[in-house]
Each structure stands twice: as C-alpha cells, then as structure tokens.
C-alpha positions as CSV (number, residue, x, y, z in Angstrom):
1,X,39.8,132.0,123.2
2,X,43.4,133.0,123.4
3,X,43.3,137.0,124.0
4,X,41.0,136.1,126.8
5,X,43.4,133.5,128.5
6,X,45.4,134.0,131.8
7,X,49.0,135.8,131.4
8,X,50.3,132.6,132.9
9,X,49.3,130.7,130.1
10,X,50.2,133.0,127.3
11,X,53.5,132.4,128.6
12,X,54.1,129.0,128.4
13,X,56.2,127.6,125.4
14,X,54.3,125.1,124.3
15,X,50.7,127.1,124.4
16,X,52.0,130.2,122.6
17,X,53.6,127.6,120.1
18,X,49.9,126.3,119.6
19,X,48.6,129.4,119.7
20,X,50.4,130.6,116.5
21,X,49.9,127.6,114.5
22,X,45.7,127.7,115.1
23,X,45.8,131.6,114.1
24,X,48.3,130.6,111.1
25,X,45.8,128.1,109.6
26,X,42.7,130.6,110.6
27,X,44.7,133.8,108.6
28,X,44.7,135.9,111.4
29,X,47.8,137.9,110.3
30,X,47.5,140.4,113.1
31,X,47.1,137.7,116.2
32,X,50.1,135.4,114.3
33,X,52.3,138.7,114.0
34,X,51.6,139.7,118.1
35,X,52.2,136.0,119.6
36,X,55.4,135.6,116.9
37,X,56.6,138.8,118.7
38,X,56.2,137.5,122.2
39,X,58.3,134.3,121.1
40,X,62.0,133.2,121.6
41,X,63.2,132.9,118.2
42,X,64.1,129.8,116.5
43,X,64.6,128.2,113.1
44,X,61.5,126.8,113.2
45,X,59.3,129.8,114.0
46,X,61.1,132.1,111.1
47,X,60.1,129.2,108.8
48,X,56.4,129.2,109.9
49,X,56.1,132.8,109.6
50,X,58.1,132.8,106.4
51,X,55.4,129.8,104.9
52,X,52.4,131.9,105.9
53,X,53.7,135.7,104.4
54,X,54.4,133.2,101.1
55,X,50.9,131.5,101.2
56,X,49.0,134.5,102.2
57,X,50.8,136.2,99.2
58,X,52.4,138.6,101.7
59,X,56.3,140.0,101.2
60,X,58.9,138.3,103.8
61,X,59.9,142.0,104.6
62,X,57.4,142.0,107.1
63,X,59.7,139.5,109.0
64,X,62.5,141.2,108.2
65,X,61.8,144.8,109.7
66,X,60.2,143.0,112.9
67,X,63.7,141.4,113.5
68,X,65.1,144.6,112.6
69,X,63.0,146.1,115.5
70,X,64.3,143.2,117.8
71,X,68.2,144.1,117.3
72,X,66.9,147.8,118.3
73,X,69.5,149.4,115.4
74,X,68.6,152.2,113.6
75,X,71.4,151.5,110.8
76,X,70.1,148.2,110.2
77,X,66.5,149.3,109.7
78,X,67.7,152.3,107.5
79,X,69.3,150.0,105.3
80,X,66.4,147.6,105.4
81,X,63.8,150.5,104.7
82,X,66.1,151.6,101.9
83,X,65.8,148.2,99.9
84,X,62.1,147.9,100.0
85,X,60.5,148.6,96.2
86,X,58.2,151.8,95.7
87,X,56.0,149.9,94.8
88,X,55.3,148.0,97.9
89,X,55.3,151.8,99.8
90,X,52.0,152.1,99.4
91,X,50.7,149.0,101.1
92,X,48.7,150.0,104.5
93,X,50.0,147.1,106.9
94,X,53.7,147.9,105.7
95,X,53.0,151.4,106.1
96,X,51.9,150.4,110.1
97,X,55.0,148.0,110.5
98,X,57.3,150.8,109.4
99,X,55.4,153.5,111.9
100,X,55.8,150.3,114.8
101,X,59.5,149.9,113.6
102,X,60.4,153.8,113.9
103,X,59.0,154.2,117.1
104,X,60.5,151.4,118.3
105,X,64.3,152.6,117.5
106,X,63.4,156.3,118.5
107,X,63.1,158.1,115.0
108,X,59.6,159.6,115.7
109,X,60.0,162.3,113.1
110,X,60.4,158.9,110.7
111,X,56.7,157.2,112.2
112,X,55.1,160.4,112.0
113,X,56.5,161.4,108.1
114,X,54.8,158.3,107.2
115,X,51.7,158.7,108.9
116,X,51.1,162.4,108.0
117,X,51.0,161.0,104.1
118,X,48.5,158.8,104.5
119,X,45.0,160.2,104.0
120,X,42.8,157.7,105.5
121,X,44.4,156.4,108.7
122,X,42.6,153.6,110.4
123,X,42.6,152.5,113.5
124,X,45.4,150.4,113.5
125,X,48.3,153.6,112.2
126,X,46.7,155.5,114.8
127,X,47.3,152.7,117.4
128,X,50.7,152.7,115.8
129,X,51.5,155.9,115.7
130,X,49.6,157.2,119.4
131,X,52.4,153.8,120.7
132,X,55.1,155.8,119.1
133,X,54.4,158.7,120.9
134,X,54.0,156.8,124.1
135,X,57.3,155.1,124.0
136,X,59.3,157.7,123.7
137,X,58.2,160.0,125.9
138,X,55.9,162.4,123.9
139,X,52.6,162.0,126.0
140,X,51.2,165.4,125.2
141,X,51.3,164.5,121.1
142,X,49.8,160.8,121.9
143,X,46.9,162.8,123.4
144,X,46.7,165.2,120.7
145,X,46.7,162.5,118.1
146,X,43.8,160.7,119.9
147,X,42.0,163.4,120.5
148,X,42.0,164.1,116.2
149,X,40.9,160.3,115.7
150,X,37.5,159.9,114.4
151,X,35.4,158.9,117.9
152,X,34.2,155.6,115.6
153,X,38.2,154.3,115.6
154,X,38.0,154.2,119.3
155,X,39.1,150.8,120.6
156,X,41.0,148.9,124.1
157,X,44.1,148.9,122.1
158,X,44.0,152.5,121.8
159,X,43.2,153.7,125.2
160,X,45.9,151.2,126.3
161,X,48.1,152.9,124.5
162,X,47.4,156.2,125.5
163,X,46.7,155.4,129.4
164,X,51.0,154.2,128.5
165,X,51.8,157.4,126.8
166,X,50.1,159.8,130.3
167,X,51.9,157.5,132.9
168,X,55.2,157.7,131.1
169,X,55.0,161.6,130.7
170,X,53.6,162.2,134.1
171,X,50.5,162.9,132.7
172,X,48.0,161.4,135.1
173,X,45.9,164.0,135.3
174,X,45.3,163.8,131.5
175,X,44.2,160.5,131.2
176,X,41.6,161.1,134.2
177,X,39.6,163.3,131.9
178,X,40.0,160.9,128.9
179,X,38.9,158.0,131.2
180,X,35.9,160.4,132.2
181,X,35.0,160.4,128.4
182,X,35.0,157.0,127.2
183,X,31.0,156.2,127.4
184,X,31.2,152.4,127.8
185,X,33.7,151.3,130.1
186,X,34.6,147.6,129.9
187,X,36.9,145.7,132.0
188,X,39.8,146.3,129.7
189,X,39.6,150.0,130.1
190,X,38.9,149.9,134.0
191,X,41.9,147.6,134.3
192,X,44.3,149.8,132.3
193,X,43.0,153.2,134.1
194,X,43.6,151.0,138.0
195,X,47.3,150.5,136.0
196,X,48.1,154.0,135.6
197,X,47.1,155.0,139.1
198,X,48.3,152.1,140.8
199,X,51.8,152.7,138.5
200,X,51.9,156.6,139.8
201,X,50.9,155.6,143.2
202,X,47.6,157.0,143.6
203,X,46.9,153.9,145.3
204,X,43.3,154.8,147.5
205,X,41.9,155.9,144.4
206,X,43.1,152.9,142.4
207,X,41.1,150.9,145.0
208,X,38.1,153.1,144.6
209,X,38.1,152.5,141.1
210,X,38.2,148.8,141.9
211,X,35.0,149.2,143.7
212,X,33.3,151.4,141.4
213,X,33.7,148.2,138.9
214,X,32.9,145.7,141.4
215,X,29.5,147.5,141.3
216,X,28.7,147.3,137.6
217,X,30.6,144.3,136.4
218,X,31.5,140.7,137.5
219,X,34.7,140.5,139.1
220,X,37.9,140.6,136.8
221,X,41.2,138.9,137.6
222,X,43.9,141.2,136.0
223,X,42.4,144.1,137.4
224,X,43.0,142.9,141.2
225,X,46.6,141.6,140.5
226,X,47.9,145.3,138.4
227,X,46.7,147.0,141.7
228,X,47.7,143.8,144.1
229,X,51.5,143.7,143.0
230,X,51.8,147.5,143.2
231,X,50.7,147.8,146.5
232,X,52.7,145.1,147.9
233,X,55.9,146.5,146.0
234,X,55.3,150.3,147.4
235,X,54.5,148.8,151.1
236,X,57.9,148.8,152.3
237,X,58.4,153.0,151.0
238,X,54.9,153.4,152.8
239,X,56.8,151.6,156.5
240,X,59.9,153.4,155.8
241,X,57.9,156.9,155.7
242,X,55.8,156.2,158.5
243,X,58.4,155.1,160.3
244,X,60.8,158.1,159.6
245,X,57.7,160.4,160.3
246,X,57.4,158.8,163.9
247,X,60.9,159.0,164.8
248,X,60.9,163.1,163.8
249,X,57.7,163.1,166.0
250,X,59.5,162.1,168.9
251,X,62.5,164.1,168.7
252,X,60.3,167.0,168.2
253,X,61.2,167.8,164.5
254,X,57.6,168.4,163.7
C-alpha cells in the first residue's frame, strides 16, 4: 500500500512516521531502512530503529554507517568501517550497506573491492553496486555490470538505477537499447525511460513514449507529471531560441 502511494503523501511527516512503525512491526527491514532514510532525524526515530536492529537480532552498525553516509565524510566512515569485527564481514546486508556507503562518499574502488569478493551477488549488491556506479559518474561500468547480472535478478529497482547511471553520463542512447530489451514493460519502467528523455530533452519522443503506453496500459500518474514538469521548465529555453532564430531571420543572418 505504501510503495504505491502518491509522492505527496510519502512526504508528509506524519504518514512517513506511520509508515515506518507498520513496516517495523511487519519486519520489513528493507522498507523500514528506505522510509528511515527519507526522514528528518530525531531522538525518537534513532530509538525506533535502534529497538528494531536489537529485536530483530541485527547489529546497531547498520544505523551507524547510514548516518555516516548522511554527514557525507569519508574519514568518518573509514574509521567506522575500521571498528566493525571480522566476524560480522561476512554478513550479506552489511556487505550491501557498505557498497551503498562507499558509493555514496565517492570511494568506488572501495564498493567494488567488496563486491568483486562476493561469489554469489544477489540482486540487491548488484542494485547497490550498478547505484554506485551511477552516482558517480561511471555510466559505462553500470551498464557493464548489468549487462553480467543473471537476466532472472532483473527488477524496477535495477533498471531505475541504470536509466540514472545513462542520463548522468550522457548515455541516452545506451539505455534506448536496454529499454528495447526488457520483455515486460510495466509502468515503472515506461515512467523511468519518459524520465531520461524528458531529463535530456528529447522531449517529442518522451511524448511518443507516453502514447505508446497509453495504448497498452491504464493511465499512470507519475509518468505524465516527470514529462509535465520538464516540459514546462525547458519552455522558456524553447521561446528564447525561437525567438533569437526569428530575430536573425529578419536581419538576414540566415
């Protein structure tokens, strides 16, 4: 119910508060760690996070190395890395928060030593490690990385992440083919590839992709408004160059 609410409600105090204590009491580690990171932090939210690693039998460092990421220091989350016990190195949802906390302070060589050790990756270090990648500029290894995930892995998440990783590097192009691949197109992935256009300003065949959806699937809200706000924001570049155009045209420039 919550992942399919309107971004206008995700963003109100009082639901997201809601929203973490129903996935708290349900155990949904990975929906209570997303909506703790989209919070203001308070006392009360680092206790409630601090209850459920305890009760789920899970190591407050998790908490720890997500405000690490917050602050943005390197420094601080070398020294926090540095204090965590060998023996907890091996655990796979650590492993993910250190590739997530890497990427987010720019040591990619970090993310992607920890990754290359693992044997196994599943979907979530690839989602990890593909965001790395995409946040700091690398678009070419993001695509590289998906293209060596097992097709099975595939998920929204991932193709999010990778649609980021193109439109960052200037790689539209790119994600056109991998768009062209993915057999079942849901909303998710129509609305992320209308992003990327709309984003680069490619903004006739954003609204031909619009259409294309219209014709297979029930109309989708978020889809309308990533291509909507886009085209209002790039209207007044569009009158400016029409405008400069016509006023060469009469002077005989052209």
């Amino acid at each position: 119910m919550w992942h399919s609410t309107s971004e206008i409600h995700r963003k109100d105090e009082y639901n997201i508060v809601a929203a973490l204590d129903m996935f708290i009491k349900c155990g949904d580690i990975s929906s209570v760690e997303q909506i703790f990171d989209r919070m203001k932090r308070i006392v009360v939210n680092y206790e409630q996070m601090m209850k459920y690693y305890n009760n789920h039998c899970m190591h407050p460092f998790f908490l720890v190395i997500n405000s690490c990421v917050e602050c943005g220091l390197e420094p601080r989350c070398r020294l926090i890395t540095s204090r965590i016990p060998s023996s907890m190195l091996s655990d796979l949802k650590l492993q993910t928060t250190l590739i997530h906390m890497w990427g987010k302070v720019a040591c990619v060589k970090e993310a992607r030593y920890i990754f290359e050790k693992i044997d196994e990756p599943d979907s979530a270090m690839y989602n990890a490690m593909i965001n790395v990648y995409g946040l700091n500029g690398m678009g070419y290894d993001a695509i590289q990385l998906d293209n060596r995930m097992p097709a099975k892995m595939g998920n929204d998440k991932i193709h999010v992440c990778v649609s980021n990783a193109c439109f960052h590097s200037s790689l539209v192009n790119e994600y056109r083919s991998i768009f062209a691949t993915i057999p079942n197109k849901n909303h998710y992935i129509y609305t992320t590839m209308v992003d990327c256009l709309s984003r680069s300003l490619f903004l006739n065949e954003a609204q031909q992709l619009i259409e294309e959806f219209e014709r297979r699937q029930s109309p989708y809200l978020p889809i309308y408004k990533s291509f909507g706000d886009l085209e209002e924001a790039s209207q007044p570049r569009l009158e400016m160059d029409q405008s400069v155009e016509s006023c060469l045209n009469r002077n005989g420039a052209f």
